[in-house]
Every structure is written in structure tokens, then in C-alpha cells.
N, C-alpha and C positions, 0 to 999 in steps of 0.2 A: 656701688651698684652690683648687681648680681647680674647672671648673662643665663639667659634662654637655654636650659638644656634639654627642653621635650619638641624640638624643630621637628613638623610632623614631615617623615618621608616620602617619598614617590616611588610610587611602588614601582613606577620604570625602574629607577634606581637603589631595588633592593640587593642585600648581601648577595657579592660574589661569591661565595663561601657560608654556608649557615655554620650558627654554631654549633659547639660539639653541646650534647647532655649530657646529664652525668656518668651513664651508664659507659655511653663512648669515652668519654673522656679517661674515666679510672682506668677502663682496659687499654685505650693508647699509652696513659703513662706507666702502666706494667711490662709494656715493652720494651721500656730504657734500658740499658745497662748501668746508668746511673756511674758512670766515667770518672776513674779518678785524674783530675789534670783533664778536664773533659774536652775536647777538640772544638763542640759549638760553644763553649763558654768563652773561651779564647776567640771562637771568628765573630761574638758579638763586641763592636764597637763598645758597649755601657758592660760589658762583660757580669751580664745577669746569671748565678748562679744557675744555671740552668738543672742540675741532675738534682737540687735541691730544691727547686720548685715543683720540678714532677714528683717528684718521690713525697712531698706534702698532697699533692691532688691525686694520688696511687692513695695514700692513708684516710683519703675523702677531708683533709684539712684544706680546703678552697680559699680562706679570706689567710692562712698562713703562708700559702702559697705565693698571693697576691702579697702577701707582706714582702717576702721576700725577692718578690720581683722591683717593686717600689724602693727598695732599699738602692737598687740602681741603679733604676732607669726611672725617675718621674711618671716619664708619660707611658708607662707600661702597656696602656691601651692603646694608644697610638700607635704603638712599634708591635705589637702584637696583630696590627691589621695594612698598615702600611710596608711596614718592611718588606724586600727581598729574599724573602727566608732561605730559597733554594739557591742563594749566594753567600749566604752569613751560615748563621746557626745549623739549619737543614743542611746543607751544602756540604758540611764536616762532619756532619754524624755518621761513626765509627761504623753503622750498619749498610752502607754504602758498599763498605769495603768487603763484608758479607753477603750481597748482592739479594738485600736486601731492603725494603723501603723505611728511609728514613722516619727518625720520631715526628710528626706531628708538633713541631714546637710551639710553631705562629697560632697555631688555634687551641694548644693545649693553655697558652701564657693570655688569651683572649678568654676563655674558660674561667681562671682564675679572677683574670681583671672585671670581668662580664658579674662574676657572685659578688666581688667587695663594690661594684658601684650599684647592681641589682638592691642588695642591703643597705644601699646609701651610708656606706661606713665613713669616714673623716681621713683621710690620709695616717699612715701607722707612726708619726711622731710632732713635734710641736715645737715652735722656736724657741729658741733659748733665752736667757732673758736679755733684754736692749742694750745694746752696747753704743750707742750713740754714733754710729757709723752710719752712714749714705751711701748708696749706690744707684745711680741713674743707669735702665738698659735702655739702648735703642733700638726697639721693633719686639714685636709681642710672639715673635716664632719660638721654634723648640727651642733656640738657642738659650735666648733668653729666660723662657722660660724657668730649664734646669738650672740654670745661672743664679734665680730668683729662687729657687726652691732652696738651693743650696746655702746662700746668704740667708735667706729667713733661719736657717738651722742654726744658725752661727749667731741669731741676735744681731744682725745688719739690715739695716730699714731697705730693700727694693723699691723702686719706681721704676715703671714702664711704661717707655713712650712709643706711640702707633700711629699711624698716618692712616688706618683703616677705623671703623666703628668699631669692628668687633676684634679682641685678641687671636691669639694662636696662628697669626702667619700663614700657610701653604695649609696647615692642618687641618684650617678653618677656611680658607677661601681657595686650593689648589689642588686637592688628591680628592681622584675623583670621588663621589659622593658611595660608590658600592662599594670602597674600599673603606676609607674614613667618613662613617656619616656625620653630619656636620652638629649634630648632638653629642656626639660623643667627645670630637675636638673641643667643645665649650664642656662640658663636665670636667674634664682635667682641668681647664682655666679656672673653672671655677673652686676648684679643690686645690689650687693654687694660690690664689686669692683670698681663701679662706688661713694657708696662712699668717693674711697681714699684709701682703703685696701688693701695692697701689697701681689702679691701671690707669693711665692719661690717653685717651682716644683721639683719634681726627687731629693729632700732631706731628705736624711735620718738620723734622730736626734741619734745620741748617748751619752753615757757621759762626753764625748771629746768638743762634741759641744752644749751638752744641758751647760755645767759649761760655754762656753762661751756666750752664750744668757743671762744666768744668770746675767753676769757682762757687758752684753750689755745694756739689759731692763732693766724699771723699775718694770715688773714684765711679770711671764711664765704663759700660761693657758694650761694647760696639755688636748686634748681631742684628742686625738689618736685611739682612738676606740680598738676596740679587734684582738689579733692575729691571725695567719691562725686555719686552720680548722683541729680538731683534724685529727690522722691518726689511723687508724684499727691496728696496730703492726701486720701483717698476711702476711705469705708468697704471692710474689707474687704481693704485693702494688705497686710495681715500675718499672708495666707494661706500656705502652705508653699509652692502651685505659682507666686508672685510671687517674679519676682527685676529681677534689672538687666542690662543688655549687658555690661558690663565683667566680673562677674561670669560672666555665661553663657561669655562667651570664654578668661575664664583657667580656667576650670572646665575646659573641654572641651580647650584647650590642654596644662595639666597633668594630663589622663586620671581626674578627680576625676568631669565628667559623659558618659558615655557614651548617652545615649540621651534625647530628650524626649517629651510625650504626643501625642497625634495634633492636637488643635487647639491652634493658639498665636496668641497676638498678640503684638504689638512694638509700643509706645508711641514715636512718635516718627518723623522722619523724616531725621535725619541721616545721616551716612557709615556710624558706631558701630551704629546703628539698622539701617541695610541689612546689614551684619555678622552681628548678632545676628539675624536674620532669616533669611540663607542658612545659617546657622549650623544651625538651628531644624528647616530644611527636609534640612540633611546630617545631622542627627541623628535622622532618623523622623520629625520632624511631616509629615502628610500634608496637612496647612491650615495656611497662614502669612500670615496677614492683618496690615499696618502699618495704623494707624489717623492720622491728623494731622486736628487741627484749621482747618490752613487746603488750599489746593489743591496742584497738585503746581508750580505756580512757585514756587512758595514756600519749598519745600521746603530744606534747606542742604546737602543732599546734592550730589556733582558727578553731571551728568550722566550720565555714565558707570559711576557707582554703580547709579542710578536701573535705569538699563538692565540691569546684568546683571541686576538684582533681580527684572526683568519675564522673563529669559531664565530664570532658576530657580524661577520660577513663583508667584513671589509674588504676593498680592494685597493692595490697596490699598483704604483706604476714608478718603474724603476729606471735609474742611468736618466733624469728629467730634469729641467732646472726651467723655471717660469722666469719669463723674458716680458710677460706685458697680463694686466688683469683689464679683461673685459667688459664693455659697459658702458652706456652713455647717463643715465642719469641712477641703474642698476646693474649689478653682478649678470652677465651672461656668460662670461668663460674665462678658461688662462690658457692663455699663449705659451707653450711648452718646447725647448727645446732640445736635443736628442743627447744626450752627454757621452763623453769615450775616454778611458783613461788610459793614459802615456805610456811607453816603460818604465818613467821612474812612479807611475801611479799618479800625478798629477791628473786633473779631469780639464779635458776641453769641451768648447760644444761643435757639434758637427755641421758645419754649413750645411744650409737649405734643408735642415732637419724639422724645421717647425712645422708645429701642427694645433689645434683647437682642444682644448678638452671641456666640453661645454657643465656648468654649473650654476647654479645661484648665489652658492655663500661659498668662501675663502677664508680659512682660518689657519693664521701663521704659527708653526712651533718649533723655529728654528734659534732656539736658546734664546737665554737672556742676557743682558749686557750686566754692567757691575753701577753701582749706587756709594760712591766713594768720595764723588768731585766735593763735595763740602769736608773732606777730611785732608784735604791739599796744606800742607805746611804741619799738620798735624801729628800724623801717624805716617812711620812710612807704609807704603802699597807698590805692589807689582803687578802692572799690566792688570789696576782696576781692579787686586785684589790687597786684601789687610796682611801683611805679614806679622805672623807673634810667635810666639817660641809655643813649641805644639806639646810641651808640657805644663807650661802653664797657664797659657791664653792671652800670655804678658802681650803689649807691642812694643813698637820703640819709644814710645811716648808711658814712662811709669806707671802716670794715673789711667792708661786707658786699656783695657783688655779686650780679647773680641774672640768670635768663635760662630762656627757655622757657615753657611753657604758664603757670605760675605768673604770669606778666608780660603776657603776651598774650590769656590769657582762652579757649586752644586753637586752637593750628591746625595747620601739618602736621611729620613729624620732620623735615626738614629745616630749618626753620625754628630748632627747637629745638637742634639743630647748630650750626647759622649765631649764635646766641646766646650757645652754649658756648662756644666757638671765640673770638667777639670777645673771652670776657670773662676768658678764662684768657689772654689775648695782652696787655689791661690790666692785670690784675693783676701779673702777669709785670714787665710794663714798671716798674709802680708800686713791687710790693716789692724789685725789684731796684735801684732806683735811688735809694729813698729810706732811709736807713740804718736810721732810727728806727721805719720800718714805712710806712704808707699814708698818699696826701695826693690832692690833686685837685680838681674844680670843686665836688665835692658835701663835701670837707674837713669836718669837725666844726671848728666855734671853740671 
């Protein structure tokens, strides 16, 4: 099957960032220096040629440019609208230190990917011929993905399995929709797809059927990502107008929620959390108050999150920790009570500090848990997360490799890229070279 990439927008939730034109664009990338050993090539995880891509959309070559970003990074468009730029790539450019403003990378590398999918081009190469190899992945996120992309190159048949309808993971149902709109997340799936990579939907892996993958393939790429989203233990959670960020996002992404109530809170104060919050605020709430337990340094959001959050008019209540949710048959408020941290920085709460913060809807985004317990005897894991050797995605179990949030415990798509990628490039290596199947430092005796 083929996947839906003309999903029509909401125009609540149009670009945070417009694209560049042409004319912007040539003169941003005439600003580079074009770096030799270049500082942002290096701070990107998939380490995209960067002074090479601009210097092709400086020469007005736009689909070369895009070539060379695809060469490696997959999801070039994805990481061109989702990424952190002004942590990675942006973050190291050399004009920083001229006290000057950084290249423009996130949008000049959007630019490029924006003309090859506008010309509906084909991805810039094509698998190699069948080697009669298997690989089963688990979960249809970036990880896998690149993972998939990787293996097709090498003549290794991909399967991927999803417990969702639609592919692409957090891509497709988790960042918000101004950032990654959820047509562009299915364009790459589907130019993924096209070369030859089979998708299996509405599956859910256990160890019933992880053991028979096992003895299907010639080997498993574990990249499942992270579990649901913690819950508060507090009375009163398992009111109708409680939900989660993750939730609110693929809701309103896939046109399931169209509207919230006038007061909301947001538990939590992460990336996810500011997300589900602007979210809140483009859906109707006319009150959008984040609550966290500790201050706003604290906070694990990037800066730059923080801020739009203050620019869209959210509000903040800090040093708060919710003790009880509101409500006899609906959401009326959360019980809030006063936090204070220690000398050694431990947070307590303050007796007889409690108070009412009245609302309608409550949405949780205080992390996610890990999605491992059917991997018990298997693979080892630490504290709910996959351990594997972070150069080649190996685990301790030969046939199984893994990569992405599931390993890492979340952070950003690129990252999970940069994972996929290494680990479909070892496997590659491994089952092509070893006749009887896989071998290596993590080898089973």
C-alpha cells in the first residue's frame, strides 16, 4: 500500500518558520565560509556534509544539494524541520565566534529537501541486487527507518513491524504538527517504501512473536522507541478530560481532536510538554498554564522551546507538584502543592502549602517509561533500556541489533537516524560476509 502524503493542514497549525525562496536562500548560503573540517558537520549526529550542501544551493543546484544531504541522513526533511539546530549544527557555526549570526542551516537543508520532494524525484540511489537476507524491524520510527533504508542498499529484504496504522513513529504521530507536518513525515515513508521495504501495521510484537521473527530472519533491529507517558498516581487521573501529550498530538494531528476546553494544564516541562501546550492554546484553550515542580532552569526543555511558549502566551507555575485531580463526574481543577529544595537540592513539599488551580482538561508530560519487558531473557537492558555497542548497534544477543530512543532513553530524530544508519551499515557488513549468518564482539558462545 501506499500512505496518504496530501493530509490537508490546519491552518491553526501552519509553519512555525516559512520557507526560504530562492532568492533567500542563494544569498543565506553565500554567507558560509564553507569550513574546512567544518564545526556543524561534526555537531550533526548523521554528519551531513553540510558546507557541501550549501555551496550546491549557493550554485542554484537545489536537487544536488538534496542529494547530498540524503546520502546521510534518510530523513533529510525531517531533521531539517524537527531538529534543534541551535544545539547541533547552528550551535558550532564558526560565525558565532565572529559575533555574528549563524548560517541558517535548518532551513537552508528544508530548501533543498522542499525542491526534490516539490519535483516528486525518487530517492538519489536504488537497492542492490537480492541477497537473499532478512531483516525484521520493530517499530516504523526514524530508527528503523534509516535502518531499512540502509539494508535495502545492501540487497537485504526489510520488514517492518508497527503497532500503529500509519508508519514513521513520533515523526508521524509526536512532533508537533507546525514543526513536522504530518505529510511530510509520510512522504519519506513513503519514498522509503518505494525502495522495496515492507510495512506490517496494527502489530504488536511480543515474545510469542518476537521468538518467531527470531527463527524467521536473519536477523532483528529492535527500535521501538519509548513507552507511554508516565502517570501522576493521584486521585482522580481517570477522569475523561485527563489525557497525555503524546496523545493530544496524534489526536489533533490525525483530525480525531479538533477543539479543547477553555482551561488546561500541562504537567510537566519538557520539549513534548511545550508542544502539548501550544497545541492546547491552538485548539481554543483560552488558559494554558504548565505547572513543574522545580524552577525554570531546571527545566529540560531547550531554550528556545521555553520561549516560543512565553511568545504564545502560556503560563507558568513553578516549584508545584499536583497532589489530587479534580472532579466528580469532570475535570474541575488540580490540587497543587508548594515545592522547596534542600541543600543538597532534593525537592520537598511544604506543608499546608496547598491550593486549587481550577481547570477543565489536564494533560500529562512528565516522560515516558521504556517498552522492553518482552525482551526479558533476551537482550540484555539497563534500567528499561537496550544496551548495544554504540558503534555498531550490535546487543548482546548476535542476531539482534537496536538503536534509537529505545537505547538512549529519548532524545532527538536525528539521533535516532544516526543509530539506524550505523546499525543497518553492521548488519550489512555482518550478514554479508559471514555465510552462516552473524558473528561479532557481542557473538553468542
Amino acid at each position: 500500500m501506499s500512505y496518504d502524503v496530501t493530509h490537508p493542514r490546519d491552518p491553526r497549525f501552519s509553519d512555525l518558520k516559512p520557507s526560504l525562496l530562492q532568492g533567500a536562500a542563494i544569498a543565506e548560503a553565500n554567507r558560509c565560509l564553507y569550513c574546512f573540517d567544518a564545526p556543524c558537520m561534526n555537531a550533526c549526529p548523521t554528519h551531513i556534509d553540510v558546507p557541501t550542501f550549501i555551496k550546491k544551493i549557493a550554485s542554484g543546484n537545489r536537487i544536488g544539494s538534496a542529494r547530498t544531504i540524503l546520502d546521510a541522513n534518510i530523513l533529510g526533511a525531517s531533521c531539517a524541520r524537527a531538529c534543534p539546530v541551535e544545539v547541533l549544527c547552528e550551535g558550532a557555526c564558526v560565525l558565532h565566534h565572529q559575533g555574528r549570526e549563524p548560517i541558517q542551516i535548518g532551513l537552508l537543508q528544508r530548501y533543498a529537501m522542499e525542491g526534490m520532494h516539490d519535483a516528486k524525484l525518487p530517492l538519489p540511489f536504488t537497492p542492490a541486487e537480492d541477497t537473499g537476507k532478512r531483516v525484521a524491524l520493530i517499530g516504523a520510527g526514524p530508527a528503523s527507518l534509516a535502518c531499512a533504508a540502509e539494508l535495502r542498499r545492501n540487497g537485504i529484504a526489510a520488514t517492518i513491524y508497527d503497532a500503529r496504522p500509519l508508519p514513521g513513529g513520533l515523526n508521524t504521530y509526536g512532533i508537533a504538527e507546525y514543526k513536522l507536518p504530518f505529510g511530510v513525515a509520510l512522504h519519506e515513508v513513503e519514498l522509503i517504501r518505494s525502495l522495496g521495504v515492507e510495512f506490517v501495521a496494527e502489530m504488536m510484537i511480543d515474545s510469542d512473536r518476537l521468538a518467531e521473527l527470531e527463527q524467521t530472519f536473519d536477523a532483528v533491529f529492535l527500535g521501538m522507541g519509548l513507552g507511554a507517558i508516565h502517570r501522576l498516581d493521584v486521585s482522580g487521573e481517570d477522569l475523561p478530560e485527563v489525557t497525555d501529550a503524546l496523545d493530544l498530538i496524534a489526536g489533533y494531528k490525525g483530525g480525531m481532536i479538533g477543539s479543547l476546553p477553555s482551561r488546561v494544564v500541562v504537567v510537566g516541562a519538557g520539549n513534548t510538554a511545550i508542544d502539548a501546550a501550544i497545541a492546547a492554546k491552538r485548539l481554543g484553550a483560552a488558559e494554558v498554564t504548565m505547572v513543574y515542580r522545580r524552577g525554570p532552569e531546571h527545566m529540560s526543555a531547550f531554550a528556545s522551546e521555553y520561549h516560543h511558549a512565553l511568545r504564545e502566551g502560556i503560563g507558568f507555575a513553578w516549584f508545584v507538584q499536583p497532589v489530587a485531580i479534580n472532579g466528580n463526574e469532570r475535570v474541575e481543577g488540580v490540587t497543587l502543592v508548594r515545592m522547596e529544595a534542600g541543600d543538597d537540592g532534593s525537592l520537598g513539599m511544604i506543608a499546608g502549602s496547598e491550593f486549587l488551580l481550577a481547570c477543565d482538561c489536564v494533560v500529562l508530560a512528565i516522560g515516558q517509561g521504556t517498552h522492553t519487558h518482552f525482551l526479558t531473557g533476551v537482550v540484555e537492558t539497563q534500567r528499561g533500556r537496550v544496551v548495544i555497542d554504540r558503534v555498531t548497534g550490535q546487543t548482546s544477543h548476535a542476531k539482534y541489533f537496536a538503536g534509537g530512543d529505545c537505547t538512549n532513553g529519548g532524545r532527538e530524530v536525528v539521533d535516532a537516524v544516526a543509530d539506524g544508519k550505523r546499525a543497518g551499515i553492521a548488519m550489512a557488513a555482518q550478514l554479508l560476509a559471514t555465510p552462516n549468518g552473524l558473528g561479532g564482539p557481542y557473538a553468542n558462545a
